[in-house]
C-alpha positions in Angstrom: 0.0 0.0 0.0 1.3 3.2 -0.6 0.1 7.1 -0.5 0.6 10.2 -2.6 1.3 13.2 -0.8 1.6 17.0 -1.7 3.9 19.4 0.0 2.8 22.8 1.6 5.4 25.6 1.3 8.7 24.6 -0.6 11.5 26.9 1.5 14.4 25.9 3.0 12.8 23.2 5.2 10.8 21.4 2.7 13.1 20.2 0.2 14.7 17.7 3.0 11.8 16.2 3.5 11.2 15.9 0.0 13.6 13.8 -1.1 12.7 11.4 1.9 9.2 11.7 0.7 10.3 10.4 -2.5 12.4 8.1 -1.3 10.1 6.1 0.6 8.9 2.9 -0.5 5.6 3.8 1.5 4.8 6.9 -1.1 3.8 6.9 -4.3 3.7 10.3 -5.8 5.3 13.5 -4.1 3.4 17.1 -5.5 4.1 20.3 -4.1 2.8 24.1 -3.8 3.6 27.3 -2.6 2.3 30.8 -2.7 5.4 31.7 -4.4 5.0 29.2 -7.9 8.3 29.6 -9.1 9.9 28.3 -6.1 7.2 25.5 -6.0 8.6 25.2 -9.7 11.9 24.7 -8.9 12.2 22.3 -5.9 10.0 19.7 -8.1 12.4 19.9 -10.7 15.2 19.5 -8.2 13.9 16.8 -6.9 11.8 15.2 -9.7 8.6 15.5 -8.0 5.5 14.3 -9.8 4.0 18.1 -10.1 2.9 21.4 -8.6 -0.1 22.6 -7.6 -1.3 26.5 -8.2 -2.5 26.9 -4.7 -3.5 25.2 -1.2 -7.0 25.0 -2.3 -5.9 23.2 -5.5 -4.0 20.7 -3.6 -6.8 19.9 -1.1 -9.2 19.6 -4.3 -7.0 16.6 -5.4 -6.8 13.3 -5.3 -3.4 13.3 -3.1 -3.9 11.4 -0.3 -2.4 13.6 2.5 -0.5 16.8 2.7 2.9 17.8 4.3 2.6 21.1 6.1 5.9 23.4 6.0 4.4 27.0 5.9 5.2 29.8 8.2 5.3 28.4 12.0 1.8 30.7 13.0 0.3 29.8 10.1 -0.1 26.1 10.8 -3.1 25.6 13.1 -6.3 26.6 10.6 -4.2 24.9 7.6 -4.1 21.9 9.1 -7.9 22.3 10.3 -8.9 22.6 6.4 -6.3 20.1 5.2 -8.0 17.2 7.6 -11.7 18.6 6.7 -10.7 18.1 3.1 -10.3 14.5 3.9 -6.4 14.1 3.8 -4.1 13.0 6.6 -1.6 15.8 7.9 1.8 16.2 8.4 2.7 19.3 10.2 5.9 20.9 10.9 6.5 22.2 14.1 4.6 24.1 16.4 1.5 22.2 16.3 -0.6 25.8 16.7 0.2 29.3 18.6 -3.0 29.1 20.4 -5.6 26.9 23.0 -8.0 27.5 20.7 -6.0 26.2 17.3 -5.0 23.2 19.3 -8.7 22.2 20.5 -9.6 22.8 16.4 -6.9 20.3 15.9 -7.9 17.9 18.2 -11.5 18.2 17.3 -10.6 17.4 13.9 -8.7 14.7 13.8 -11.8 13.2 16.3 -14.6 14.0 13.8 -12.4 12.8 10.5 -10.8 9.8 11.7 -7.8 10.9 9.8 -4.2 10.5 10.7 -2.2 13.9 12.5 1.1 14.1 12.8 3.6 16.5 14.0 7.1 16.5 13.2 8.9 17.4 16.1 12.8 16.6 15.5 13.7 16.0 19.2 11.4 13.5 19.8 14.2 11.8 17.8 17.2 13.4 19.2 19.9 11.1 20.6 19.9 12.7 24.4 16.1 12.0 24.2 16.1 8.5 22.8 18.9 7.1 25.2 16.7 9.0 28.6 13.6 7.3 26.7 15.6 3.6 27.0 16.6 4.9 30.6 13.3 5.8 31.9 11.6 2.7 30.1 14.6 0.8 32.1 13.5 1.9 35.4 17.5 3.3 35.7 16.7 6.9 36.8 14.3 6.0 39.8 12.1 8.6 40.1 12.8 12.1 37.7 12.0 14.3 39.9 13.4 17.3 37.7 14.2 17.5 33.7 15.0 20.6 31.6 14.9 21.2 27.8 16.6 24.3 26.1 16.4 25.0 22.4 19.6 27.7 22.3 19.5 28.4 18.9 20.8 32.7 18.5 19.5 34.9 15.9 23.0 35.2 14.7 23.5 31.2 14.0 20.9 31.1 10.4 17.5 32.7 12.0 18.3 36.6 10.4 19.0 34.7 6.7 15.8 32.8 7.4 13.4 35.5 8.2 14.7 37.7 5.2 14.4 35.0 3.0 10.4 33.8 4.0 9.5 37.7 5.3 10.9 39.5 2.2 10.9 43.3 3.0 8.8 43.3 6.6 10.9 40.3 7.5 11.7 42.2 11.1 7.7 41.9 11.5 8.2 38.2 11.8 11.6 37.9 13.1 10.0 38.7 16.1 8.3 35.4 16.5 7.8 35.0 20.3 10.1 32.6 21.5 7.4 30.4 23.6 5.3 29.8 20.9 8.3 28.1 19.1 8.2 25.5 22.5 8.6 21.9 20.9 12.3 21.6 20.3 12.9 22.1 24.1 9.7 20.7 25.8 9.1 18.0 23.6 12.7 16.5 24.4 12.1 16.2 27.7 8.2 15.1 27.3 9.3 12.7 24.6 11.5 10.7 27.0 9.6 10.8 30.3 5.6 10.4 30.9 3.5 13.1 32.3 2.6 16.4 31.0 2.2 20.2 32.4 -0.3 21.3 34.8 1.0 25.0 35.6 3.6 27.4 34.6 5.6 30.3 35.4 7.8 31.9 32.9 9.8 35.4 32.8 10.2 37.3 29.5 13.6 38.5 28.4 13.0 41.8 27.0 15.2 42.2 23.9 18.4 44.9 23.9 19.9 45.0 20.6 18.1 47.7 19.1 18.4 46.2 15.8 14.2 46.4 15.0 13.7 42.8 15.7 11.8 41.6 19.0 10.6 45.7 19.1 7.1 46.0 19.9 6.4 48.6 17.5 7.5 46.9 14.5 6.5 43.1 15.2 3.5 41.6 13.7 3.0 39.8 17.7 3.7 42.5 19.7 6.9 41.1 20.9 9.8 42.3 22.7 10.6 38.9 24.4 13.8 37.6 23.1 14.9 34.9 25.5 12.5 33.0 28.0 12.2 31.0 30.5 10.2 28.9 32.5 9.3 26.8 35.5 6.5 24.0 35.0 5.1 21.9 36.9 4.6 18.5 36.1 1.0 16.0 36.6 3.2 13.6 38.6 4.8 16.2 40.8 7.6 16.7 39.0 9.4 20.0 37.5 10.2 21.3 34.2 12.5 24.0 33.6 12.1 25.3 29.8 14.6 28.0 28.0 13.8 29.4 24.9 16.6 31.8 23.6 17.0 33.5 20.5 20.1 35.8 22.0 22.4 33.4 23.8 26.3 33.0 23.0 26.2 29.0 22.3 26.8 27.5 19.5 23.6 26.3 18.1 25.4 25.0 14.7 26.4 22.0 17.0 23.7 21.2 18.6 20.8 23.3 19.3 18.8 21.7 21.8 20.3 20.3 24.8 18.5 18.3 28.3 18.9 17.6 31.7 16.9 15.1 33.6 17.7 14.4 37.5 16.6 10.7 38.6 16.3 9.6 42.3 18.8 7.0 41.3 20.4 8.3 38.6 21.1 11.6 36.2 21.6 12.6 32.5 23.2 15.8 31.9 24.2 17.4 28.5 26.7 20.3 26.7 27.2 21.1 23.8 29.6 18.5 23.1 29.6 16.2 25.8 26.9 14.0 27.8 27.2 12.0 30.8 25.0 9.5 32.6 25.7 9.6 36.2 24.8 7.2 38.7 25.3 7.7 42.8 29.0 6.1 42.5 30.4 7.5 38.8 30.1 9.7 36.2 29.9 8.0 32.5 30.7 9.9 29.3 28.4 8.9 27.0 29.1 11.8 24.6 30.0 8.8 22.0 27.1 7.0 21.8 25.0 10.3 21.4 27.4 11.3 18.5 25.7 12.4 15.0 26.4 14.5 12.0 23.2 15.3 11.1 22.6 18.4 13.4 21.1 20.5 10.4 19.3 20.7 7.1 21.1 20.6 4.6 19.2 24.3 3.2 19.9 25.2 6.5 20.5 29.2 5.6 23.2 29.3 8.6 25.0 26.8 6.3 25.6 29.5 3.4 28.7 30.4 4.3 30.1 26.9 5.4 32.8 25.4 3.1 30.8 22.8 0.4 34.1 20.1 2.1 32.3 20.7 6.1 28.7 20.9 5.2 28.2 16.8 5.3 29.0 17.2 8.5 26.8 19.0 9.7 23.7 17.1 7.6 24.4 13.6 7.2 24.7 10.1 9.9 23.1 8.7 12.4 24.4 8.3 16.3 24.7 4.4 17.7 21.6 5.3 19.8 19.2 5.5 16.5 17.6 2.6 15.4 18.6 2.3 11.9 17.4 -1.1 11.1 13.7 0.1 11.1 14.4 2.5 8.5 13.5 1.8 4.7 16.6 0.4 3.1 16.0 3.4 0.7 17.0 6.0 3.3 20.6 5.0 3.6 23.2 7.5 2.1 20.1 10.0 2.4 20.4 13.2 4.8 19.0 13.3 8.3 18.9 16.1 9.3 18.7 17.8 13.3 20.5 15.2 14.7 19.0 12.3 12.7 15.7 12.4 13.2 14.5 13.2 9.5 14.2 9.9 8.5 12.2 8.5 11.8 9.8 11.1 11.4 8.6 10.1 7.7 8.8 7.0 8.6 6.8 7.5 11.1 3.9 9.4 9.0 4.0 7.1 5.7 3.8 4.1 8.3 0.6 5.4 10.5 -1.0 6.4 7.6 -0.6 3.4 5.7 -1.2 1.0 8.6 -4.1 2.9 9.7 -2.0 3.1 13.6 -1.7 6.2 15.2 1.7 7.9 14.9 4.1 8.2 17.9 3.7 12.4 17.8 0.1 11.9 17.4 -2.2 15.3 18.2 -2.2 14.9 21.3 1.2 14.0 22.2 1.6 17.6 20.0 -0.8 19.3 22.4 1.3 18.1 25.1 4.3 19.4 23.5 2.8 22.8 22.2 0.6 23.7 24.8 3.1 24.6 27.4 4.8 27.3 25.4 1.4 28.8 24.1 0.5 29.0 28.3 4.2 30.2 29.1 3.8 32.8 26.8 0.8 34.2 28.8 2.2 33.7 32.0 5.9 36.0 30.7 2.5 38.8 29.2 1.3 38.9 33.0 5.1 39.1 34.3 5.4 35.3 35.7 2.1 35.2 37.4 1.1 31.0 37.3 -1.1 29.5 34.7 -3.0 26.4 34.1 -2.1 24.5 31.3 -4.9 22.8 29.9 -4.4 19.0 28.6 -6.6 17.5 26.1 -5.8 13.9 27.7 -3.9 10.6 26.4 -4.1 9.8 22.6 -7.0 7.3 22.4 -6.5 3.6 22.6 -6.8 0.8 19.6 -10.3 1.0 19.2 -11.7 4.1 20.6 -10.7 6.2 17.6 -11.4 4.8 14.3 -8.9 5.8 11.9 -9.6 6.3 8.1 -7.9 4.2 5.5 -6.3 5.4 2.1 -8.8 6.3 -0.3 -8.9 3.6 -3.0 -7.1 1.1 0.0 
């Protein structure tokens, strides 16, 4: 069984996870659009897609039997409301939403259509969060009583070239994204490896100081002067989160931009930018090798630009020893993987959910569960750290209790 599948925005992102989408013996038939045609144009002749589309509305008036959502991060909520109304199954880059209400949509959605949702979120595939994953499953940590995610990625490391390059002239309007609504690199690391999910929250707002028209309140399309952020959640179980979102931050982000901490009654997982350890009550272990990986960034990654063509593989391509390669399509290998290998898992992932009518491991409500606590942050850093409720829209259902749609023509 296979599916055909039409992209949703051909930028810098998209043309990764074209070539996987291609290469996967699980899809037929790769299409793309973009409200730029030329561009739309031009990645399916780079890639030898099977076509373009003239517009969204087009796309969802075909045949194609889901779509691949790679638009503009606040756009992503009502597309991916149409998308699954139209009757196609949804992959959606990452954030899930920017609001409670988007979310619900989502969720109400994917309820009423039966179809498959999927968010791509990269760390859920990130070495440091696989290897806590085998830990907690193991029992090894005890109880983690305390876990952090930061997604350290500065403005200077690839975000500037990126705006310009999607925002065109206003770019500074959407340069100043706000930092918590960008939440799933960070959150969904740490969520991704151990169970439970936030009740409350408590986050400060960095105001930003560079003067430079981005994060300025009088220019940005959210009203946003919040450059870094941080915050203090806590967990169903007890438990406490500590979140950092920073967009000014002297780290380097080309090597890895998302990093985790999770302390264990028993034992303790802590992570630099070039070095892990597991730590038990006796010794310190340097795992760093294990966790290993070239594939920290796309390979259209705009902070590449000015990286010599020799160095670039190594910053796009390989898995770690942690990654479970033999699950993998024997077509992906020699393929790109990029953000720390976790490309490939994630269409996997989507092409194997939809076609085996299962629900995907970032299903909508794992994404709600990822997502929501940045939305809620946000709020909390508007109303200078006051605590918040973060709403939860519950487990994912169980085999059985959601009836998922098959292909059309299946």
């Amino acid at each position: 069984m296979t599916i055909s599948l039409g992209l949703v925005g051909a930028g810098q992102f998209s043309g990764h996870f074209a070539k996987l989408f291609k290469l996967h013996p699980g899809v037929s038939l790769v299409y793309v659009t973009d409200v730029l045609p030329a561009r739309a144009l031009e990645l399916c002749e780079q890639e030898g897609l099977a076509g373009t589309f003239t517009d969204f509305d087009a796309l969802l008036a075909s045949d194609v039997d889901a779509v691949a959502i790679f638009t503009q991060r606040w756009t992503h909520g009502p597309l991916v409301v149409k998308a699954l109304h139209a009757g196609k199954h949804v992959y959606s880059a990452v954030p899930m939403a920017i609001s409670e209400q988007e979310i619900a949509d989502i969720i109400s959605a994917v309820k009423e259509t039966g179809l498959t949702y999927m968010m791509g979120e990269t760390s859920y595939y990130n070495p440091a969060t696989i290897y806590a994953r085998g830990k907690q499953i193991e029992g090894a940590f005890g109880r983690v009583f305390y876990s952090e995610g930061d997604y350290v990625h500065d403005m200077d490391l690839g975000f500037y070239e990126a705006y310009q390059y999607s925002g065109g002239e206003n770019w500074r309007r959407t340069a100043s994204y706000p930092p918590m609504l960008y939440p799933t690199h960070s959150v969904g690391g740490v969520l991704g490896a151990i169970p439970g999910h936030a009740v409350s929250v408590s986050c400060i707002g960095i105001k930003d100081d560079r003067g430079d028209g981005v994060f300025d309140r009088e220019v940005s399309m959210f009203d946003n002067d919040f450059s870094n952020a941080s915050a203090l959640f806590e967990l169903n179980d007890g438990g406490v989160m500590r979140i950092n979102e920073m967009r000014r931050v002297g780290y380097p982000s080309h090597i890895r931009e998302s990093r985790f901490r999770f302390f264990g009654t028993e034992a303790s997982f802590e992570q630099l930018a070039q070095v892990s350890v597991w730590q038990d009550k006796h010794k310190v272990h340097d795992i760093s090798a294990a966790l290993e990986t070239k594939a920290t960034m796309s390979p259209d990654d705009p902070a590449l630009a000015n990286v010599a063509p020799a160095l670039r593989d190594a910053f796009v391509s390989g898995l770690s020893e942690v990654h479970d390669a033999g699950r993998l399509p024997a077509e992906f290998r020699g393929a790109p993987s990029g953000h720390e290998g976790s490309h490939q898992f994630l269409v996997d992932d989507f092409v194997v959910a939809v076609n085996s009518e299962t629900m995907p491991p970032v299903n909508a409500w794992v994404a709600a569960r990822f997502t929501m606590p940045g939305v809620i942050a946000h709020q909390s850093a508007l109303q200078g750290g006051q605590r918040l409720l973060v709403p939860d829209f519950g487990d994912a259902p169980q085999p059985g209790q959601l009836t998922l749609t098959p292909v059309a023509g299946a």
